[in-house]
Backbone as ProteinMPNN parsed JSONL, in Angstrom:
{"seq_chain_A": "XXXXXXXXXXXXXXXXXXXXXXXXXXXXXXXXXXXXXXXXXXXXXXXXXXXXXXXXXXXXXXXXXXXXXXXXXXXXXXXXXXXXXXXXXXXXXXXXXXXXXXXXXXXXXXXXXXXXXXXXXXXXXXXXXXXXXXXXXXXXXX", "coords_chain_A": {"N_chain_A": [[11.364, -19.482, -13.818], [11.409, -18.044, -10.496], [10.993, -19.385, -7.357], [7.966, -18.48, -5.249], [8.706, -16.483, -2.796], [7.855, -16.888, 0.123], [8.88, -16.389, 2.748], [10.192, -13.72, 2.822], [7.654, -12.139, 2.02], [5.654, -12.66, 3.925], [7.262, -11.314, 5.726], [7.287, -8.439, 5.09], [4.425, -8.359, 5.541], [3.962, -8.627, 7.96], [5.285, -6.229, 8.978], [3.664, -4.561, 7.569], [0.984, -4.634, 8.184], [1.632, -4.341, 10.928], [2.346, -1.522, 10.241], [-0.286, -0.554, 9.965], [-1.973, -0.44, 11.913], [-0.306, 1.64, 13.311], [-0.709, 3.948, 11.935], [-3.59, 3.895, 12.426], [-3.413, 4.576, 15.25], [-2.802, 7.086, 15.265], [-4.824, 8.289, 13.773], [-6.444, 8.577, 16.044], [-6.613, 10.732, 16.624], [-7.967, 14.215, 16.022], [-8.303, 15.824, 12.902], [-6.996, 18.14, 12.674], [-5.904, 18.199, 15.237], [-3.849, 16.42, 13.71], [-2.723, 18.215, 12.103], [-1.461, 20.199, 13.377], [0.762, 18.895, 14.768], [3.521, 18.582, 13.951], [6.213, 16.813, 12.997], [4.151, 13.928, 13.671], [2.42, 14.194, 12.006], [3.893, 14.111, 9.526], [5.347, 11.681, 10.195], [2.737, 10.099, 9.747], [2.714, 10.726, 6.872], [5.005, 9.377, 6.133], [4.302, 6.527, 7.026], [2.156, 6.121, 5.493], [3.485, 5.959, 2.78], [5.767, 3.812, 3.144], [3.832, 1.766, 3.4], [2.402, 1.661, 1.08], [4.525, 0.99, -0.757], [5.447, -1.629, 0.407], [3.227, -2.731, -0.546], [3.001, -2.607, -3.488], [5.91, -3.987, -3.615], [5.24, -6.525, -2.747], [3.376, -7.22, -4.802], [4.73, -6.939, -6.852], [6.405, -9.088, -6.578], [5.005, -11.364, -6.89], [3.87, -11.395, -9.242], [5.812, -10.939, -10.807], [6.936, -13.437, -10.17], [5.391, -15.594, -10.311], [3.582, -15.213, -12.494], [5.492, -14.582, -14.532], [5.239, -11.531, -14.874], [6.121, -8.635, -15.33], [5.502, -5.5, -14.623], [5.332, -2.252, -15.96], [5.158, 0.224, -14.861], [4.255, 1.918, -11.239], [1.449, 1.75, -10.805], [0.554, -0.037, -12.8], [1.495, -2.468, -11.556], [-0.455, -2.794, -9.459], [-2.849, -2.89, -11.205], [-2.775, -5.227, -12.536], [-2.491, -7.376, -10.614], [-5.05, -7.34, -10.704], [-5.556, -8.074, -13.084], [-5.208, -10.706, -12.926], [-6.224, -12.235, -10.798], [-5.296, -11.787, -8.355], [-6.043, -9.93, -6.525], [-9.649, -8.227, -6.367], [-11.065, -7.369, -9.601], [-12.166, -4.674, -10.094], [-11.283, -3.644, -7.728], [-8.155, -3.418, -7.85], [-7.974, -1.764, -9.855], [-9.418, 0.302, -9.218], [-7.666, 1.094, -6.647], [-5.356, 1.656, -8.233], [-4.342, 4.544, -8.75], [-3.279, 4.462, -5.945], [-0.279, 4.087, -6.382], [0.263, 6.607, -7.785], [-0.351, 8.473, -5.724], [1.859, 7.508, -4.082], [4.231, 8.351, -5.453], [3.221, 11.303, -5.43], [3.775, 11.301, -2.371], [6.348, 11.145, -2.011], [8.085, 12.346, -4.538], [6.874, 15.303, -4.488], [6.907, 16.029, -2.055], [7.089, 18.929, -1.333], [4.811, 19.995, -1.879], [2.604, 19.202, -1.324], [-0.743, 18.666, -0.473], [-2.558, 18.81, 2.151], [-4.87, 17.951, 3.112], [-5.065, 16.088, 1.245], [-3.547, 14.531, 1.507], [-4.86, 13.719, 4.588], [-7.26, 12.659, 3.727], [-7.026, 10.328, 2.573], [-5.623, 8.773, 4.428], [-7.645, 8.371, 6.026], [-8.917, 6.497, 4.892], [-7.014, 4.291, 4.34], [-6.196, 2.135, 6.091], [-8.005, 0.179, 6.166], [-8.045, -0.36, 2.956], [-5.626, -1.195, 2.822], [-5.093, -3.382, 4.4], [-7.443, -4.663, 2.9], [-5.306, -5.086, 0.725], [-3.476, -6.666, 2.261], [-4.984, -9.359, 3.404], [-5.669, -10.208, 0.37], [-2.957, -10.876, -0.314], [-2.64, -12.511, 2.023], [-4.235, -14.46, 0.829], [-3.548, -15.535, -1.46], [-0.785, -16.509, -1.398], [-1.451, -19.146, 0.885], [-3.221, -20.581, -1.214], [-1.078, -20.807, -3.731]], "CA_chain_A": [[10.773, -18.736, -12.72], [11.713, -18.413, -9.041], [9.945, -19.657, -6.419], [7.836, -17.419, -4.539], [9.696, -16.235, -1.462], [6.884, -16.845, 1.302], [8.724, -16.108, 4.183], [9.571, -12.554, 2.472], [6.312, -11.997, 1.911], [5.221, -12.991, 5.165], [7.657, -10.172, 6.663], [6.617, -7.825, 4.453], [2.666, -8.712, 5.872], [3.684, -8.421, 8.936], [5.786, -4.913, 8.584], [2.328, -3.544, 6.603], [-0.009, -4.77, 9.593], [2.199, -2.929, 12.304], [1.605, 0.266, 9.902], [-1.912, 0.042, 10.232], [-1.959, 0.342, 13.905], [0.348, 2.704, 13.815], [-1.849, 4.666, 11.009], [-5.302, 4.099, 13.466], [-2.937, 5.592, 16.433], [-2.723, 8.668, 14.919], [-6.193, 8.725, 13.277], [-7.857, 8.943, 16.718], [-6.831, 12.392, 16.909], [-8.564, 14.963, 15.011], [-6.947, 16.763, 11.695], [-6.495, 19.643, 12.697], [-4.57, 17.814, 15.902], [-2.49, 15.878, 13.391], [-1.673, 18.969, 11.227], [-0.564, 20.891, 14.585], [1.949, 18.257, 15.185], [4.461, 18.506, 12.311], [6.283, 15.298, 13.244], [3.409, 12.726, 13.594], [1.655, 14.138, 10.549], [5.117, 13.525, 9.011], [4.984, 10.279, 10.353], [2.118, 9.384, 8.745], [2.695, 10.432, 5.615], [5.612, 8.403, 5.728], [3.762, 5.24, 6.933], [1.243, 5.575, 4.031], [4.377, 6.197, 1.876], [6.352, 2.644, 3.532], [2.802, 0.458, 3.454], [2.191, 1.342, -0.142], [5.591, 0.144, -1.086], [5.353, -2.833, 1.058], [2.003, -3.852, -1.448], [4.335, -2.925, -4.522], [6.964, -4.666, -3.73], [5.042, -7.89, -2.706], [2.705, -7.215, -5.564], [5.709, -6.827, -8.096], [7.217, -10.21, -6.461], [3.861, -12.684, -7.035], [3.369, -10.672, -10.348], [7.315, -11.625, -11.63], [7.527, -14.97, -9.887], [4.304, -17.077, -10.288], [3.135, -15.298, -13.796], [6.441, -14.422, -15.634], [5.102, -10.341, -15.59], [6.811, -7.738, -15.323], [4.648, -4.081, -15.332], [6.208, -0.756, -16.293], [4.467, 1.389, -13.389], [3.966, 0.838, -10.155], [0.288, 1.503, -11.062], [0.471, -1.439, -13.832], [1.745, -3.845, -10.704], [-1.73, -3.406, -8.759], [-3.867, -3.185, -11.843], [-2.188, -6.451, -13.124], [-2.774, -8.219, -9.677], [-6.708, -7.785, -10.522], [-6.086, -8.868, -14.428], [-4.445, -12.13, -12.196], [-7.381, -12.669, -10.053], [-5.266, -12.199, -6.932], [-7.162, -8.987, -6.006], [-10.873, -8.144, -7.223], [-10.317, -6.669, -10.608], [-12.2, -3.608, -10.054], [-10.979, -3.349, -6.603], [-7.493, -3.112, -8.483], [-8.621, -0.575, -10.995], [-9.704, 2.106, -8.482], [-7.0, 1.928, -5.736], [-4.051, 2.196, -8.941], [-4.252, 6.031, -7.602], [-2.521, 4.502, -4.726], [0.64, 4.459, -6.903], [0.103, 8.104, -7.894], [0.037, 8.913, -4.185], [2.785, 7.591, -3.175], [4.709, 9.112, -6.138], [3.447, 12.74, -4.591], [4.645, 11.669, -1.319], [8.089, 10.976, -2.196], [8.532, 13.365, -5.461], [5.753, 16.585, -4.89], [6.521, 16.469, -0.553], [7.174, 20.503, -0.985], [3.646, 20.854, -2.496], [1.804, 18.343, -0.986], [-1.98, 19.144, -0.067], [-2.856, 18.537, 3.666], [-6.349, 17.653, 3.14], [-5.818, 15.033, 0.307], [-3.206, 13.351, 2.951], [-5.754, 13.277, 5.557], [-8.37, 11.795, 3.349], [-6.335, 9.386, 2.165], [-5.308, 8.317, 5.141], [-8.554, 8.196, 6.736], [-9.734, 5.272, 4.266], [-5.614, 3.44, 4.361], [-6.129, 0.888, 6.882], [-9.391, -0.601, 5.168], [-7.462, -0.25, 1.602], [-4.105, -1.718, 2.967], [-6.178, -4.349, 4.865], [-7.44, -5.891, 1.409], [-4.533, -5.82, 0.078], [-2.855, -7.771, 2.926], [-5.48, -10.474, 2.847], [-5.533, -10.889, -0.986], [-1.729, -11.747, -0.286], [-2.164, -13.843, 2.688], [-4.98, -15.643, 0.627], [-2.666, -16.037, -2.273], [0.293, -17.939, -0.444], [-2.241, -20.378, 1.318], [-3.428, -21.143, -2.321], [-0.643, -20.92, -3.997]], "C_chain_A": [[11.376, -19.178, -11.388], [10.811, -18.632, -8.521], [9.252, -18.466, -5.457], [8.2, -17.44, -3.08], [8.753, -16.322, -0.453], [7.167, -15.915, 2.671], [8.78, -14.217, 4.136], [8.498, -11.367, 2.726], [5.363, -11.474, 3.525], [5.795, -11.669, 6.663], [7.604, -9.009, 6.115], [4.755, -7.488, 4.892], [2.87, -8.003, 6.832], [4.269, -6.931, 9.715], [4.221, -4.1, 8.23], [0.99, -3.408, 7.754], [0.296, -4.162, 11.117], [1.871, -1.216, 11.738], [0.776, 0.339, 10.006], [-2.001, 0.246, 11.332], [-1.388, 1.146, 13.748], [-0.319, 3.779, 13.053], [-3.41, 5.092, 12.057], [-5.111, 4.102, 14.299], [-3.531, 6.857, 15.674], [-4.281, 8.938, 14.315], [-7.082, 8.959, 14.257], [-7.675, 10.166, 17.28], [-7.565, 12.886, 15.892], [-7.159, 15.606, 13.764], [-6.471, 17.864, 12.292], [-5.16, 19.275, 13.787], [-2.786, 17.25, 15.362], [-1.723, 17.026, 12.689], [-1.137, 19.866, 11.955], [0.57, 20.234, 15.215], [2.559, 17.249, 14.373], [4.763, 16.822, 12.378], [5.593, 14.572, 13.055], [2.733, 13.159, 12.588], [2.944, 13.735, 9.723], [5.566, 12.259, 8.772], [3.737, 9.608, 10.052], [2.128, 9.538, 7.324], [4.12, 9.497, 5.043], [5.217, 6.715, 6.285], [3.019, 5.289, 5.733], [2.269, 5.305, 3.037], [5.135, 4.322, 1.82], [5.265, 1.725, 3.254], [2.268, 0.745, 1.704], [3.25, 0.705, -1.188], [5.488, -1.041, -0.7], [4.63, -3.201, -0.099], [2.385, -3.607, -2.717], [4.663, -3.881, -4.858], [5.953, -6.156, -3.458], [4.357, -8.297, -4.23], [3.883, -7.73, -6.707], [6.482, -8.265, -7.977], [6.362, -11.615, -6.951], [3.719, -12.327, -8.327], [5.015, -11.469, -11.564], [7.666, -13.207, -11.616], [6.704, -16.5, -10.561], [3.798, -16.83, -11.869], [4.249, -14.506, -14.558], [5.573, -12.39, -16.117], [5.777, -9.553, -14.769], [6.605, -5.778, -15.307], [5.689, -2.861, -15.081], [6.158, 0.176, -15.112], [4.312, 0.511, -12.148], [2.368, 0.46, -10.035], [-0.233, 0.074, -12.144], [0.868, -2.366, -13.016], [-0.333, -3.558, -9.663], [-3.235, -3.475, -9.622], [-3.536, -4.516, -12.216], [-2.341, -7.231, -12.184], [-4.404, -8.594, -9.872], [-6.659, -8.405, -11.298], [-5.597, -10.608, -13.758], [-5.145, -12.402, -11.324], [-7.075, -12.377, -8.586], [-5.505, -10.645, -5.663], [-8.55, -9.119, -7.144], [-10.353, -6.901, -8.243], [-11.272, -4.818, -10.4], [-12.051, -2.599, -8.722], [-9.463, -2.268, -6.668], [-7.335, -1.652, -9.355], [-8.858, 0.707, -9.988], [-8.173, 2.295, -7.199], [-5.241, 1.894, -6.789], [-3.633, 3.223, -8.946], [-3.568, 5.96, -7.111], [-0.695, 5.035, -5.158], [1.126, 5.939, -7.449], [0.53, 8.998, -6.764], [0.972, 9.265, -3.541], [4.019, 8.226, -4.054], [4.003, 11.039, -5.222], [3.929, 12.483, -3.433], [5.766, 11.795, -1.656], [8.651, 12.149, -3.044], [7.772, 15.211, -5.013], [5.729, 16.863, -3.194], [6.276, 18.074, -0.764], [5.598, 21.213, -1.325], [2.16, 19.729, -2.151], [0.202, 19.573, -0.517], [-2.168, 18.45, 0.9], [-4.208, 17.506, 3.438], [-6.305, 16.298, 2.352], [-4.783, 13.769, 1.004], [-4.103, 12.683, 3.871], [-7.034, 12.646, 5.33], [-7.936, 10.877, 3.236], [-6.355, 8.194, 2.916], [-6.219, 7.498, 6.25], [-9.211, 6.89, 5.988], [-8.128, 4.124, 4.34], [-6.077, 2.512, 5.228], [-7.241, -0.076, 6.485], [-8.437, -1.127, 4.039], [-6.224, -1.58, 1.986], [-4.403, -3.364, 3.944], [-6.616, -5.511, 3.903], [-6.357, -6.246, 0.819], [-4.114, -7.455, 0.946], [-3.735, -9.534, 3.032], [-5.642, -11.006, 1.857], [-4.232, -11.708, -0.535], [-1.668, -12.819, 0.252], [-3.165, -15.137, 1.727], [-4.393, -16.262, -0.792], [-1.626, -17.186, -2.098], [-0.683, -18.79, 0.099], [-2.796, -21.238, -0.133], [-2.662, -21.057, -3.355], [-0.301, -22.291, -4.821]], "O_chain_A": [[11.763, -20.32, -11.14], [9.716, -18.244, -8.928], [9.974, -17.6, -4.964], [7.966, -18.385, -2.327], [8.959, -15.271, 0.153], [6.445, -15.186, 3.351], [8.07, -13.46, 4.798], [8.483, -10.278, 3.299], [4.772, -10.478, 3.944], [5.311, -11.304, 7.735], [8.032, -8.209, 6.946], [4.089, -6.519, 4.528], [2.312, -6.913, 6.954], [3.822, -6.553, 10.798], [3.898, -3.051, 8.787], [0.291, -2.437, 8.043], [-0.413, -3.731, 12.026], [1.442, -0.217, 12.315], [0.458, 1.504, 10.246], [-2.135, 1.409, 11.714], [-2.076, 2.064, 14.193], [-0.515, 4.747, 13.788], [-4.0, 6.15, 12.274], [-6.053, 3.754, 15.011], [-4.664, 7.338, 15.68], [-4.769, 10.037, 14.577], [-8.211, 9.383, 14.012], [-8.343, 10.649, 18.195], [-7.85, 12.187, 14.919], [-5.935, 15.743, 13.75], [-5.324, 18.296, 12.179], [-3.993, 19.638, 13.642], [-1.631, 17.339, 15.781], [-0.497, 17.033, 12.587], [-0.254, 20.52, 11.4], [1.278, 20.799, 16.048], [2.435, 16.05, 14.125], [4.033, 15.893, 12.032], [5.951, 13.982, 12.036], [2.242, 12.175, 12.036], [2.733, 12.661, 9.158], [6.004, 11.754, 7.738], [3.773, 8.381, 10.136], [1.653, 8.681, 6.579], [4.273, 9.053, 3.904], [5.912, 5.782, 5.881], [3.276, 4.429, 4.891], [2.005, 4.341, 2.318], [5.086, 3.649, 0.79], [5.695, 0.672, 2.784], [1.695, -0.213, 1.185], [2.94, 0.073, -2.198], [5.407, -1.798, -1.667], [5.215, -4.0, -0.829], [2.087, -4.59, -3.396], [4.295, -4.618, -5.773], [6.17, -6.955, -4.37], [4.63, -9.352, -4.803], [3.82, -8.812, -7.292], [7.105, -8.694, -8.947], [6.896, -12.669, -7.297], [3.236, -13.327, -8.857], [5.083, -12.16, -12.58], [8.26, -13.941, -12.407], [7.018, -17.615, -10.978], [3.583, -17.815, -12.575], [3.783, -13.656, -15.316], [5.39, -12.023, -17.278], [5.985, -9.803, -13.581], [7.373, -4.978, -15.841], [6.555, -2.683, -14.225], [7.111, 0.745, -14.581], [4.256, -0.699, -11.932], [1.919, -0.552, -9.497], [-1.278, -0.572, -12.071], [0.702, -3.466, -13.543], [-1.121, -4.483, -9.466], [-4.321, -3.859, -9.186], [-4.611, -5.109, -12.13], [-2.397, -8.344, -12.707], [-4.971, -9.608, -9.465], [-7.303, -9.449, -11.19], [-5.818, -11.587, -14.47], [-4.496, -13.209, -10.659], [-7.902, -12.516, -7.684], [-5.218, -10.487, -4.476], [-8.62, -9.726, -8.213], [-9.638, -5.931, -7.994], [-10.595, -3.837, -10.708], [-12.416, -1.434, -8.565], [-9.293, -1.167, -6.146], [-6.517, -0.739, -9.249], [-8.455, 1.86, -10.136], [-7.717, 3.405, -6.923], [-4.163, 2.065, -6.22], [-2.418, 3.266, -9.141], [-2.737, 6.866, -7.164], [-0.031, 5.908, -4.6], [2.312, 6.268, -7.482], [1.371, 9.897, -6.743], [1.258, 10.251, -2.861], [4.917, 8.672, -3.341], [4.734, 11.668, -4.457], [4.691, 13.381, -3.075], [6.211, 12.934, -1.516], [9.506, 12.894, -2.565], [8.399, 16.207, -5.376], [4.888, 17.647, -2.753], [5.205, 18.498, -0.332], [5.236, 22.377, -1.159], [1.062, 19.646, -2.702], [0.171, 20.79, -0.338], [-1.972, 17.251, 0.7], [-4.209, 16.305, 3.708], [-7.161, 15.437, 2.557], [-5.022, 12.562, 1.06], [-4.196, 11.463, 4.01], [-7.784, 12.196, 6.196], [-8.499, 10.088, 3.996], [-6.767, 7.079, 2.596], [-5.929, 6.558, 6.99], [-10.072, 6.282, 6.624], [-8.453, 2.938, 4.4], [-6.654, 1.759, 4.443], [-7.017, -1.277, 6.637], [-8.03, -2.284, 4.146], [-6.115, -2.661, 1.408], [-3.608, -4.302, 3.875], [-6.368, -6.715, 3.949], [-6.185, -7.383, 0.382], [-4.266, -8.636, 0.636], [-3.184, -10.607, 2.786], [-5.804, -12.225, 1.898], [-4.275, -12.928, -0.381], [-1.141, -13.844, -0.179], [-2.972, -16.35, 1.82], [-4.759, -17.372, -1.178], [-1.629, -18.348, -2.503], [-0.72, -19.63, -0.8], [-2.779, -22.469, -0.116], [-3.356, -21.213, -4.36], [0.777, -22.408, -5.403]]}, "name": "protein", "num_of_chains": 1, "seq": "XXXXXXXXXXXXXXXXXXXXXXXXXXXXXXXXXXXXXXXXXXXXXXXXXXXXXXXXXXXXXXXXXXXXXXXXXXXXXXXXXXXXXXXXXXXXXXXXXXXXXXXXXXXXXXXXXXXXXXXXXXXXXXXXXXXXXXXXXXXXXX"}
């Protein structure tokens, strides 16, 4: 095993914590404001798109490094962080969706649904929030 990369990690955190501000900019307009201005709705669905990768990729790095796993999906890297204690396991279990998600952003943009963006989005900074503290409370106990 490799060591886990902290500092990585750490810029990875701090990348995911600038998207949330920049996520609860745009949320203090109304929907209807964000879906009248193509661009910044654009721009958020590519921050949700960048901050669910971010918890991926860190996920997929504490998941390979510290317990020798390896998951098939990207949904099998944040259910596998709960079976590993370093989220709550049924915390895990419900936001594995997230991976779904961000698969329609990237693959299904032409057919995306407005509405299930703007819900989404409206609970992301909470969601993306736990993750980031599971992580930071991982590395400190590491």
């Amino acid at each position: 095993m490799v060591p886990i990369n902290q500092a990585t990690i750490e810029d990875k955190l701090f990348r995911l914590n600038e998207n949330i501000k920049f996520i609860e900019d745009v949320l203090m307009k109304s929907d209807k404001e964000i879906l009248a201005d193509k661009p910044l709705y654009y721009g958020l669905q590519h921050l949700l798109q960048i901050s669910i990768e971010i918890i991926i990729d860190i996920g997929s790095h504490i998941l390979a490094e510290k317990f020798s796993v390896n998951p098939k999906t990207y949904a099998d890297v944040i259910v596998a962080l709960g079976e590993k204690n370093i989220l709550n396991q049924k915390f895990a279990t419900e936001q594995a969706e997230m991976a779904k998600f961000r698969n329609m952003l990237v693959h299904y943009y032409d057919n995306i649904d407005d509405n299930k963006v703007l819900k989404y989005s409206r609970s992301a900074p909470e969601i993306f929030q736990i993750f980031g503290k599971a992580f930071t409370d991982f590395l400190q106990n590491k």
